[in-house]
TINU-897845 format. One record per residue: x, y, z of N, C-alpha, C in turn; residue in three letters. Coordinates in pm, whole numbers, plus 50000, padded with zeros to 5 digits. Example, Ala and Ser with C-alpha at 12.3 -4.5 7.8 and 13.67 -1.06 7.14 Angstrom:
// TINU-897845
(atom (51319 49431 50780) (51230 49550 50780) (51320 49670 50780) "ALA")
(atom (51285 49775 50708) (51367 49894 50714) (51290 50003 50787) "SER")
This chain:
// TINU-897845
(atom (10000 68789 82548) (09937 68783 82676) (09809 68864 82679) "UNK")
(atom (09801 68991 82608) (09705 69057 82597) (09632 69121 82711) "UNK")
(atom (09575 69088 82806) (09571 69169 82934) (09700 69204 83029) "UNK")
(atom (09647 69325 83072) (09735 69363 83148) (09768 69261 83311) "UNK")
(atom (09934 69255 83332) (09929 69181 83456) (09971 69263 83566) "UNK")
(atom (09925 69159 83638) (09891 69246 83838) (10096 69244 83851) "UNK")
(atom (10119 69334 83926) (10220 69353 83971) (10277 69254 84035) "UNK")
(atom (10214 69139 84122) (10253 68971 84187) (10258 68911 84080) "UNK")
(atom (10194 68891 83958) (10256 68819 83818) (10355 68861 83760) "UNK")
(atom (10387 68992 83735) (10548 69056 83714) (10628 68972 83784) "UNK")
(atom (10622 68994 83908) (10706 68970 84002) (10717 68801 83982) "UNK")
(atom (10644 68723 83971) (10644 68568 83922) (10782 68522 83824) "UNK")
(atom (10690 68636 83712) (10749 68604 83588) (10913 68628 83564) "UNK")
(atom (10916 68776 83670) (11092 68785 83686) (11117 68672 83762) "UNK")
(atom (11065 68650 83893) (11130 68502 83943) (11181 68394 83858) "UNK")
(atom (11098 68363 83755) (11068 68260 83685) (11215 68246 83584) "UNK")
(atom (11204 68400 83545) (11282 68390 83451) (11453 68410 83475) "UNK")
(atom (11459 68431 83601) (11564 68386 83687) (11616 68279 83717) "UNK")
(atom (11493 68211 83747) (11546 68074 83764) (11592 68025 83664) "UNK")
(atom (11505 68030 83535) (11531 67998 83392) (11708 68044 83373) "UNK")
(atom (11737 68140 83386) (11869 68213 83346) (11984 68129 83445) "UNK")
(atom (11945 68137 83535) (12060 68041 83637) (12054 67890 83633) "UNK")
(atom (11916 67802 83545) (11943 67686 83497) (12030 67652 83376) "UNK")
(atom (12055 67793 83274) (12053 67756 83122) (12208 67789 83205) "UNK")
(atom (12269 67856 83252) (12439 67917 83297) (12478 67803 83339) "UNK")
(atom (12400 67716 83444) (12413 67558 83517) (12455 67511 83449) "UNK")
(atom (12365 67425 83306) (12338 67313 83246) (12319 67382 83140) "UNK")
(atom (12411 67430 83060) (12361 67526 82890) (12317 67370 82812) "UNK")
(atom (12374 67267 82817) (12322 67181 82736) (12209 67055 82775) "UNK")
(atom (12126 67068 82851) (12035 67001 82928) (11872 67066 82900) "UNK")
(atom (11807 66962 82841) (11695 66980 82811) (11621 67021 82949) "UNK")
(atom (11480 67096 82951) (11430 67104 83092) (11300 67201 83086) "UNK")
(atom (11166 67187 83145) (11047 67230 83136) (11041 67351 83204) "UNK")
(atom (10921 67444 83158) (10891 67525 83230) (10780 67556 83173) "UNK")
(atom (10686 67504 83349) (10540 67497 83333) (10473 67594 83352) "UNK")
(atom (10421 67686 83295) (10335 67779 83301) (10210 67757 83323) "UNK")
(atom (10151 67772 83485) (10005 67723 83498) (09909 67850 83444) "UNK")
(atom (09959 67956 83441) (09868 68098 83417) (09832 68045 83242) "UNK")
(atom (09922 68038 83142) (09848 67992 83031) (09831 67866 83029) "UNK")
(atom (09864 67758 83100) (09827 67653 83111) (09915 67547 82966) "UNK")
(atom (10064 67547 82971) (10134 67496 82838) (10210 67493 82933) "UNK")
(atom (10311 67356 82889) (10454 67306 82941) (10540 67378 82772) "UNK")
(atom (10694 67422 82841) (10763 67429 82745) (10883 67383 82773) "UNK")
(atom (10913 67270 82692) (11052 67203 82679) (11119 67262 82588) "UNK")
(atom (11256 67273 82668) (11310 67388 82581) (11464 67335 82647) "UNK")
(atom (11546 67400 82541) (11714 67399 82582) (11740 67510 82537) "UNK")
(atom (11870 67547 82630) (11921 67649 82646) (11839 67834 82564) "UNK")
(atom (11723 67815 82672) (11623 67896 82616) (11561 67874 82495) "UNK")
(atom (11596 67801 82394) (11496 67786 82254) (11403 67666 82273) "UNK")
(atom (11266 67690 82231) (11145 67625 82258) (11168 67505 82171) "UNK")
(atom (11122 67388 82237) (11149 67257 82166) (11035 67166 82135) "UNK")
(atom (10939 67188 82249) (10819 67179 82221) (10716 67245 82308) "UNK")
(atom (10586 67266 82299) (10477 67280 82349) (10420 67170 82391) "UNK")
(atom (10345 67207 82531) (10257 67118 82567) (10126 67163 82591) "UNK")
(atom (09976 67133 82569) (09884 67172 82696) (09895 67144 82780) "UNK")
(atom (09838 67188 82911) (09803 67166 82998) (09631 67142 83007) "UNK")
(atom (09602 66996 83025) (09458 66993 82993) (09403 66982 83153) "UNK")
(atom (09443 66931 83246) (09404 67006 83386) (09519 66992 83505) "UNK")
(atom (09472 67044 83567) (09566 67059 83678) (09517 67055 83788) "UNK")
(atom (09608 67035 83952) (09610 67004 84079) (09697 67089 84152) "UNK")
(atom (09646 67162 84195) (09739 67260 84260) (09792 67343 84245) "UNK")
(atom (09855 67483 84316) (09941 67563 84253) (10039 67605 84365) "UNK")
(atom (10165 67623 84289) (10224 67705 84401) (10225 67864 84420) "UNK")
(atom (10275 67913 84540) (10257 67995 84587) (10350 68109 84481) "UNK")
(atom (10457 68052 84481) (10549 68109 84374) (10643 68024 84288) "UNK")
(atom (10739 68118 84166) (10794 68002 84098) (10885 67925 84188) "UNK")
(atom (10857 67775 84139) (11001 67699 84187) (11030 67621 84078) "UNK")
(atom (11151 67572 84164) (11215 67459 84035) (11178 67312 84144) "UNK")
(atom (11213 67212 84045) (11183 67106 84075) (11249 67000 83956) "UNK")
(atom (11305 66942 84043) (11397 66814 83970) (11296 66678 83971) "UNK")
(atom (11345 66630 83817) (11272 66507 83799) (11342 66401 83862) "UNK")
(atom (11273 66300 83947) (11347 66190 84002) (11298 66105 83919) "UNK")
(atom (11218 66025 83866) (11191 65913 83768) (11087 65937 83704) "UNK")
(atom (11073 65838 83535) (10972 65838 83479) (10912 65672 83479) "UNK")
(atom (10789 65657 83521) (10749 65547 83597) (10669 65512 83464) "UNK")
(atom (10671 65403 83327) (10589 65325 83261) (10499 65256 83372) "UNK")
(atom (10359 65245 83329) (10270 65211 83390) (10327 65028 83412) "UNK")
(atom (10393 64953 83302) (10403 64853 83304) (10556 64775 83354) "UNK")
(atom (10582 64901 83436) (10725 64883 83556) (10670 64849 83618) "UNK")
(atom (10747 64682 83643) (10690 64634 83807) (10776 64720 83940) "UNK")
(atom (10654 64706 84011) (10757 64734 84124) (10840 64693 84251) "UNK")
(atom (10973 64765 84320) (11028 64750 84386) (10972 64595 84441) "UNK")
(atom (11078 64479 84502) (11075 64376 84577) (10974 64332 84561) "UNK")
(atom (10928 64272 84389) (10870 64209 84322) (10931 64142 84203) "UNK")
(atom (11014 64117 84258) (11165 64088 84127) (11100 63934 84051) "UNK")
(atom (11011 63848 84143) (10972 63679 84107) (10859 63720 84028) "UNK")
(atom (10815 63849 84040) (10685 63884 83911) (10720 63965 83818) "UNK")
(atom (10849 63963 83790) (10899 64084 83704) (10841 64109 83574) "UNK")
(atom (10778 64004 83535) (10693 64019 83403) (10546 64025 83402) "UNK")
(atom (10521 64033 83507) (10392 64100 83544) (10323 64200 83479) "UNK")
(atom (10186 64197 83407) (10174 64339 83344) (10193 64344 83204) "UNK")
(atom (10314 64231 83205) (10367 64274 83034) (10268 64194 82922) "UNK")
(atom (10274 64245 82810) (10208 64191 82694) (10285 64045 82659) "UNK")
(atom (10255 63961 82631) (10335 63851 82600) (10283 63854 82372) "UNK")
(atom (10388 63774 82333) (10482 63751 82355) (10604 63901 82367) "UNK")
(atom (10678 63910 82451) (10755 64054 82469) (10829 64098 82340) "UNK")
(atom (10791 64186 82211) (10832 64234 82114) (10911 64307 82112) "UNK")
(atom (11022 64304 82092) (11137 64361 82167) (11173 64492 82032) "UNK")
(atom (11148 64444 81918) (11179 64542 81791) (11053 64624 81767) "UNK")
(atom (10930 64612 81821) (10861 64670 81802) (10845 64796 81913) "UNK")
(atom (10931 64741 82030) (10889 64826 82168) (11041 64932 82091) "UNK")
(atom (11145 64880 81996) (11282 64969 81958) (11202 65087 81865) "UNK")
(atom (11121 65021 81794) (11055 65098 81675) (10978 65218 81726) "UNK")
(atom (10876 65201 81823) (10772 65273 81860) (10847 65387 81974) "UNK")
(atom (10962 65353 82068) (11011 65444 82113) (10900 65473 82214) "UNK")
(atom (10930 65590 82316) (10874 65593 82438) (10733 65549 82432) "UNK")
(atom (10648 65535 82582) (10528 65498 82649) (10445 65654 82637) "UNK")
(atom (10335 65630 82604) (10267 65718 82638) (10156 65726 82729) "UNK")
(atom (10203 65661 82805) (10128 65628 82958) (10222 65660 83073) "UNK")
(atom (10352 65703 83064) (10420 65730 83136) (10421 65819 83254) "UNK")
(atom (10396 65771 83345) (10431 65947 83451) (10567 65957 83471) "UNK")
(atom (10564 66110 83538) (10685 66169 83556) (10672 66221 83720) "UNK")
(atom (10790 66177 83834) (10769 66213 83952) (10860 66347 83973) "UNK")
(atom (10882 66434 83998) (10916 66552 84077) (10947 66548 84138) "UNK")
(atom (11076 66691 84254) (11084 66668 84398) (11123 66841 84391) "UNK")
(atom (11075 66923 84470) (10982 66875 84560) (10839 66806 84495) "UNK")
(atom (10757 66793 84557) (10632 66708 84524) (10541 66749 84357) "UNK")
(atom (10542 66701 84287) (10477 66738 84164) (10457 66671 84043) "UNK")
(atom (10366 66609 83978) (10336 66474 83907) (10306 66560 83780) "UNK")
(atom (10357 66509 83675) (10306 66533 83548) (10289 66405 83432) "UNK")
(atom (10114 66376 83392) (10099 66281 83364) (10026 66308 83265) "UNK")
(atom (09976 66186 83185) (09874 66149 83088) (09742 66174 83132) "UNK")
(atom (09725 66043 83261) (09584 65974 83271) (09519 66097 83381) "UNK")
(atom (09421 66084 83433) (09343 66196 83488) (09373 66183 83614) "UNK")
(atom (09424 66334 83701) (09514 66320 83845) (09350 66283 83937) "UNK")
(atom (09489 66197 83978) (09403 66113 84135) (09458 66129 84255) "UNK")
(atom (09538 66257 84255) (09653 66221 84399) (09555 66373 84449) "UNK")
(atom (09659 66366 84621) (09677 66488 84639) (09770 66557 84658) "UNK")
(atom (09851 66526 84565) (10024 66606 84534) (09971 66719 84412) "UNK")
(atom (10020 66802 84408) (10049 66897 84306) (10075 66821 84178) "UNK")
(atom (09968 66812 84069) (10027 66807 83935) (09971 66860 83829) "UNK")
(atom (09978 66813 83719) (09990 66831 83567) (09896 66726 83487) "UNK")
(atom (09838 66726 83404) (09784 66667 83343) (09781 66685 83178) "UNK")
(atom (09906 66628 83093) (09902 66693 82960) (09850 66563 82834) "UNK")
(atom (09865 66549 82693) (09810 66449 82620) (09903 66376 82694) "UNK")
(atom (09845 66242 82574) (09962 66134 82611) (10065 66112 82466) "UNK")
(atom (10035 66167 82395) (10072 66237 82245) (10207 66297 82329) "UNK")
(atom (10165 66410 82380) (10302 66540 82425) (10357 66385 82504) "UNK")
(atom (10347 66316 82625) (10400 66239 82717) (10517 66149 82638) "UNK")
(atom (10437 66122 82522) (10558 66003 82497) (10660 66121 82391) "UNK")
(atom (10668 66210 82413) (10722 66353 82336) (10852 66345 82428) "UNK")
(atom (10792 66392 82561) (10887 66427 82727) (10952 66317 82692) "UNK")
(atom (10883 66157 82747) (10975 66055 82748) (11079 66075 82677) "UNK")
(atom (11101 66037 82557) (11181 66079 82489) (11278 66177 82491) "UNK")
(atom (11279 66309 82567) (11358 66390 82586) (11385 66425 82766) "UNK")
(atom (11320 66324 82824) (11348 66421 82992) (11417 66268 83041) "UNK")
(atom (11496 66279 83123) (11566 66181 83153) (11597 66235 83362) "UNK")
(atom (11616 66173 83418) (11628 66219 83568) (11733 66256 83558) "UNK")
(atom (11691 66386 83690) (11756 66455 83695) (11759 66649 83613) "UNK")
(atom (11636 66583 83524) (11577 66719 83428) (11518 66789 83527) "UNK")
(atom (11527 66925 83495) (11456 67043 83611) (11313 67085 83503) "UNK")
(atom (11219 67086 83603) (11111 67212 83574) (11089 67293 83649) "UNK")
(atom (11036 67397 83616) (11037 67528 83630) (10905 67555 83608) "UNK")
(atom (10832 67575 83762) (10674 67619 83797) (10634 67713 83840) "UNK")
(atom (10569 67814 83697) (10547 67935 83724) (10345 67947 83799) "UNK")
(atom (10300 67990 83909) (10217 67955 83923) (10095 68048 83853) "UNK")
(atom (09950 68013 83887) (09843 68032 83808) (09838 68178 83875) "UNK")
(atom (09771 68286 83829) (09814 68443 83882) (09672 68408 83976) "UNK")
(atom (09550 68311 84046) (09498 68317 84096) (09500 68237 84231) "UNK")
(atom (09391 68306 84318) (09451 68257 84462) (09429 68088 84498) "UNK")
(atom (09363 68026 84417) (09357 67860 84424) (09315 67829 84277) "UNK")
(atom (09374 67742 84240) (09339 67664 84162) (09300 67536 84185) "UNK")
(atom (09128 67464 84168) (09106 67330 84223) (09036 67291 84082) "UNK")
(atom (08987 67138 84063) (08931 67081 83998) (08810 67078 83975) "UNK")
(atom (08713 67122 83904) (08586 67085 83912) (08490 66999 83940) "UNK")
(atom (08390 66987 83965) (08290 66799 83934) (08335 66755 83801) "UNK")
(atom (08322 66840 83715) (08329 66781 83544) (08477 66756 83502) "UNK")
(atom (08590 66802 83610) (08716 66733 83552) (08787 66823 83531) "UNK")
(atom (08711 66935 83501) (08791 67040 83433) (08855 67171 83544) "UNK")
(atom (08911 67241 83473) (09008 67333 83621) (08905 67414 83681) "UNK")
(atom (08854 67515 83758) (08820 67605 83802) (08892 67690 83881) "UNK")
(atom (08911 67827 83862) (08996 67910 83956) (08916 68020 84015) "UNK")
(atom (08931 68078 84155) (08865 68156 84229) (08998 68274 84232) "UNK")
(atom (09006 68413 84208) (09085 68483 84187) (09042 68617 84153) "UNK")
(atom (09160 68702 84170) (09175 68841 84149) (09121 68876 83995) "UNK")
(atom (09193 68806 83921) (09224 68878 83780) (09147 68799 83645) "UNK")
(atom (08996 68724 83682) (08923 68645 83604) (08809 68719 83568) "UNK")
């Protein structure tokens, strides 16, 4: 970490790691994230051992403090949707390669929805919900290992807003920069 942290990032990081401790006692065998916006890396991890790394290449929002947050679905861009059942193949590549889609294994276009409110995706955030923005390399990584119902764990940025720049990229206005 190398600099010293403000006494409200202590205090984060014990939150954080609380929550962490009362998920792994929950669910000791359940994969599950914990997003660190202050260094800006997702870590998928079970029962505390790191499974993978992610960047975080930008972001939307921060919270006030850590929370958790349960995954409700992971949405392929090329899921039709709801009460569109007569276009169900809408979208899709024809002819539908069914051993090649077995071979290649998850989408890396996939988003991931949250609750409370919080998106973690590939393509570049367009909402105004709280999210994440990591490769699409790491994405089809998650796919593969987060299934609904997976918790993350959002430790926030140690500054007082975090917003987006013109150029895309993060900018933070804060105490400790």
């Amino acid at each position: 970490m190398g600099a010293e942290l403000s006494r409200s990032e202590l205090e984060d990081r014990l939150a954080a790691l609380e929550l962490e401790e009362e998920l792994i006692l929950r669910r000791p065998n359940d994969v599950y994230l914990v997003i660190d916006l202050a260094h800006k890396v997702a870590h998928l991890k079970l029962n505390g051992r790191l499974l993978r790394e992610a960047s975080i290449l930008s972001m939307l929002g921060s919270p006030s403090s850590p929370s958790l947050h349960v995954l409700d679905t992971a949405i392929p861009p090329e899921t039709p949707e709801s009460g569109s059942e007569p276009l169900r193949l809408r979208g899709r590549q024809f002819p539908l390669d069914f051993k090649t889609r077995l071979l290649e294994g998850a989408r890396d276009r996939t988003r991931f929805y949250f609750t409370p409110s919080l998106l973690l995706s590939p393509i570049d955030l367009h909402t105004h919900h709280p999210g994440i923005q990591v490769s699409a390399y790491d994405i089809k990584a998650l796919s593969s290992a987060l299934e609904p119902g997976a918790e993350a764990i959002w430790i926030p940025a140690p500054t007082a807003s975090v917003t987006r720049d013109t150029a895309g990229g993060v900018s933070s206005q804060g105490k400790n920069r």
